[in-house]
C-alpha distance (Angstrom), angle and dihedral (degrees) to the residues before:
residue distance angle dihedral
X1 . . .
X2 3.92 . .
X3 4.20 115.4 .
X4 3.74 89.2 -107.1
X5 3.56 94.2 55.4
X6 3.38 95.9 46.6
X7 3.95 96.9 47.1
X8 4.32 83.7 47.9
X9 4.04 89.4 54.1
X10 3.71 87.0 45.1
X11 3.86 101.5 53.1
X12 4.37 91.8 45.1
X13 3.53 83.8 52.8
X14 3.76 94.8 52.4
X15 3.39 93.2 51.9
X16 3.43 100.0 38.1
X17 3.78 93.3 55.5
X18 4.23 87.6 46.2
X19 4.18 91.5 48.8
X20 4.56 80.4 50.9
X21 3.71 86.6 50.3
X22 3.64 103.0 52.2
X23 3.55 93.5 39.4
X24 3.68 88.0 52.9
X25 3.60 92.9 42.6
X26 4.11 93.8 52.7
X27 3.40 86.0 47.5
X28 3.88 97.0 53.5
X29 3.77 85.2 47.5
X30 3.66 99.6 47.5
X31 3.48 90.4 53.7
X32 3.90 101.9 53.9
X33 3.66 83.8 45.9
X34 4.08 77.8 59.5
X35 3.43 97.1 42.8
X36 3.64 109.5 51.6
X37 3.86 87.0 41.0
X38 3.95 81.2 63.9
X39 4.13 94.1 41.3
X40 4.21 92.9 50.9
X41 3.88 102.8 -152.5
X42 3.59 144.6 7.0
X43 3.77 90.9 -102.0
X44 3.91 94.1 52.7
X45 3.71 87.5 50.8
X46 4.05 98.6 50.9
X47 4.07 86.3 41.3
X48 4.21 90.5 61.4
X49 3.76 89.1 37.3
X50 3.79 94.8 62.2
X51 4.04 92.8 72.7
X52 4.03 92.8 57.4
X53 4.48 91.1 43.9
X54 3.51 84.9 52.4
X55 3.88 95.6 47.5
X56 3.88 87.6 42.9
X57 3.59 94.8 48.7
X58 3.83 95.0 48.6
X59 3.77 88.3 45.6
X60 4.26 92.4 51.9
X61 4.05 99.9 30.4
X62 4.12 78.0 167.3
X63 3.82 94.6 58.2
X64 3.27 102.6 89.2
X65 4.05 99.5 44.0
């Protein structure tokens, strides 16, 4: 593989990796925007949370140590 060709591969990968990242990153946002719309506040959120910390914390006695 020539110089050329290699330095052609090498800039369509760049931006073909940085096109995946933004469209996985305006994804990502668009869907917390989503999903604290559905959870309504900060306090709602912590309040459904505490069932899973418990379950993890009885699961991983250690992880706090």
């Amino acid at each position: 593989m020539s110089h050329s060709m290699l330095s052609g591969f090498v800039a369509r990968w760049r931006r073909a990796c940085r096109r995946k990242f933004e469209f996985i990153f305006n994804k990502r946002s668009e869907f917390f925007t989503i999903s604290a719309t559905h959870v309504g506040s900060d306090y709602v959120g912590w309040l459904h949370f505490q069932p899973v910390y418990d379950q993890v914390v009885a699961a991983n006695p250690d992880m706090f140590d």
